[in-house]
N, C-alpha and C positions, 0 to 999 in steps of 0.2 A: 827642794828644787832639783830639777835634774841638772846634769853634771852640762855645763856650757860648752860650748865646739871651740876652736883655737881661735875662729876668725870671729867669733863675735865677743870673746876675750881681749882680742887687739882691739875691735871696734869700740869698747867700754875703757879703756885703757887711754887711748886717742885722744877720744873726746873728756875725761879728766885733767887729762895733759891739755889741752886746748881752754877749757873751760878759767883755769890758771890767768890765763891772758884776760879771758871776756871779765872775767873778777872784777880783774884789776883796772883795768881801762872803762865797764860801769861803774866804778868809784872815780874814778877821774871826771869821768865826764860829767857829773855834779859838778864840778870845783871849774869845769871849761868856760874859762872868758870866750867871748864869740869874737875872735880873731878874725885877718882876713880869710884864713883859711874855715873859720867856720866845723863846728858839729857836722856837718856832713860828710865833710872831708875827715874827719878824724873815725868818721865810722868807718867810713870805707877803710879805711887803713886799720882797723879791728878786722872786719872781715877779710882782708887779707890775710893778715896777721896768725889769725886762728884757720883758716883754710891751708896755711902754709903748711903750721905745726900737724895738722891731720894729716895730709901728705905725706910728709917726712916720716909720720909716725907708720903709717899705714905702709908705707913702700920699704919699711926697715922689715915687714917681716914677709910682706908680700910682692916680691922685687916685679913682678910679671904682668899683676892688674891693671886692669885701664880703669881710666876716671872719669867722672863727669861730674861738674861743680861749676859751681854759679860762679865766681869771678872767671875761671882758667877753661868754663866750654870742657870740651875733649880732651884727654889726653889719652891716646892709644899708646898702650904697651902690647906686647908677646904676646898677653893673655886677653882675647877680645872677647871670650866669655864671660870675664867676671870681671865684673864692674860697680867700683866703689862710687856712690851718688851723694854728693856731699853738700850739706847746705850749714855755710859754717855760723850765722847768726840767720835764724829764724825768725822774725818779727825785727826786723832791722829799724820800723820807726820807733816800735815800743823802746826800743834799745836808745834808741837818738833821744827819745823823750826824757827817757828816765824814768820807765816804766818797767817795772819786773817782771816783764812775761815773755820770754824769747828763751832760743833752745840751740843745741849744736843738734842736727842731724846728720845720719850717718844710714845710710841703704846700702845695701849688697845685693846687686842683680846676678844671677848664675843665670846663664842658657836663657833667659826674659824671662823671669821669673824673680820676685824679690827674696830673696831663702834667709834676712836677717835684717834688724831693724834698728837702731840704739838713737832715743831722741833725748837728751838730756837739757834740765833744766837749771843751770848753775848756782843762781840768785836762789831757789828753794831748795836745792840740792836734791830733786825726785831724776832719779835713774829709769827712763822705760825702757825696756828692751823685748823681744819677741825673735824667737827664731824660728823657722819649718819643721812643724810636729813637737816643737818643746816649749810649747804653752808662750806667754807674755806676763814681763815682772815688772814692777815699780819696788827699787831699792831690795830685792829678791823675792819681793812676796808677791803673791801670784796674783793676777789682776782677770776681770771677766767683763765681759761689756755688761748693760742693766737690762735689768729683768721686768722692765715696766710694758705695759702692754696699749696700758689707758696715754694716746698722746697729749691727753689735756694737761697730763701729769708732765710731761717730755720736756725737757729743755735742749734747744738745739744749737749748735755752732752753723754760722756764717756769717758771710759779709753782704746777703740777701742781692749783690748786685748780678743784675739780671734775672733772678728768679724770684718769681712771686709764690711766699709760701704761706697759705693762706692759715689764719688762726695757729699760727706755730710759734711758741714762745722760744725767740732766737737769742745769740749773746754773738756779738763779735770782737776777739779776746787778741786778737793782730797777728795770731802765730800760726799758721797752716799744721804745720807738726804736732803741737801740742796738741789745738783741736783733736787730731785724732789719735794723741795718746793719751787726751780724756776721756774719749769715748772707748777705748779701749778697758780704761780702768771705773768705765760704771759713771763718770762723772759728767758728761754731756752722754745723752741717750742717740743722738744721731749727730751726723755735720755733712752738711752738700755745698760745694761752691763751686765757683767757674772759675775758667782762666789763671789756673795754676801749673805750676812747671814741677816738671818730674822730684828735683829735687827735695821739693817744699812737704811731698807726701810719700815719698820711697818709704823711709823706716817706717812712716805710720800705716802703712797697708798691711804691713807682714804683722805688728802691734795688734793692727784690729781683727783680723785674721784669726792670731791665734788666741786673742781673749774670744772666741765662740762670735767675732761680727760677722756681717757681710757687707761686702762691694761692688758697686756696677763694676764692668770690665773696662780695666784702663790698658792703653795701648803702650807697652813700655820702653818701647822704640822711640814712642813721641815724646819731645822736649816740652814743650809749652803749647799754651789752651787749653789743657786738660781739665775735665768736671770728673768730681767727686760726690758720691752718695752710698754714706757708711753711716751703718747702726746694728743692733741687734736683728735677728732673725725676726723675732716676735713684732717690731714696727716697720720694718725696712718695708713691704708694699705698701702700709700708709702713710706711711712717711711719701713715697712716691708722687701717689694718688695727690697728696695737700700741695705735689711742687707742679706748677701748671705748664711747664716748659723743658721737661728735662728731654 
């Protein structure tokens, strides 16, 4: 593996330290009587929580960066170049359920451009990361999107809403992130959906990117509405071709 950069070292560092929290509070919430305040409220106060500790974490080595993050919107620092994109629980219902599929993510936008990725899975403990020109890892081992070419073979990630994709065998798995740090590491062959926000797909661009995918061009400026269509080279126009509306 080549040698990591300082900031996507902090980024993987963060979200360990965060992850700490998400642990412990998806075991709790097994044991959650449904109070007045409710499993909803107690999530929200996880993603707080863990959005907090990313901050703190991330601003102790990088005093200058601006942020953008799903509870706290903006926050402009010094540095309006680089900007940390933080989505601190990824599939927030699977999380409310009691479902083990949800993720901290963590994007680094430079100059509108994502240059580093880190999506972490706590509950199975898989590490993704990708950074500009140094490939993409799952727990350090190198990962590649799939090499299938036959769609009939294909399994694809989405939540099909609004798109009709005709004879395409889909999963929708609740986590925007994940999706496409599965398809990064070969394990969904494509994933397209609508109306997601920057956050939810930051680190998985640069992910998909640099395990050898491709992606429509997303506007990195825009917050929310944004559509996603990522897969390998080899499906990515039929992949297209089978979605009737993109």
């Amino acid at each position: 593996m080549n040698r990591i950069s300082p900031n996507l070292n902090i980024m993987i560092k963060a979200a360990e330290k965060a992850s700490k929290v998400l642990i412990r509070d998806f075991g709790e919430l097994e044991n959650l009587q449904v109070t007045q305040k409710g499993p909803k409220d107690f999530v929200t106060n996880s993603d707080k929580k863990v959005e907090k500790i990313l901050i703190e974490e991330l601003e102790k080595y990088k005093k200058n960066y601006s942020f953008l993050s799903e509870e706290n919107g903006k926050i402009e620092n010094k540095d309006k170049e680089n900007v940390w994109i933080i989505d601190p629980i990824d599939g927030t219902n699977n999380f409310l359920h009691g479902i083990p599929h949800f993720s901290i993510s963590i994007g680094l936008k430079s100059k509108n451009e994502i240059i580093a990725g880190v999506i972490f899975d706590p509950i199975k403990n898989e590490l993704f990361f990708g950074e500009k020109d140094n490939g993409s890892y799952i727990n350090n081992h190198r990962i590649r999107v799939s090499k299938k070419n036959n769609l009939d073979e294909c399994l694809f990630a989405s939540n099909n809403a609004g798109i009709k994709s005709e004879n395409l065998s889909t999963r929708n798995l609740g986590s925007a992130a994940l999706d496409l740090a599965y398809v990064g590491a070969g394990r969904f062959d494509g994933y397209f959906q609508n109306n997601l926000h920057i956050w939810d797909i930051a680190a998985g661009i640069i992910i998909v990117k640099e395990a050898g995918g491709i992606l429509n061009d997303i506007n990195l400026s825009e917050v929310e509405n944004l559509k996603i269509r990522a897969s390998s080279n080899t499906i990515y126009e039929k992949m297209l071709k089978k979605l009737s509306n993109f």
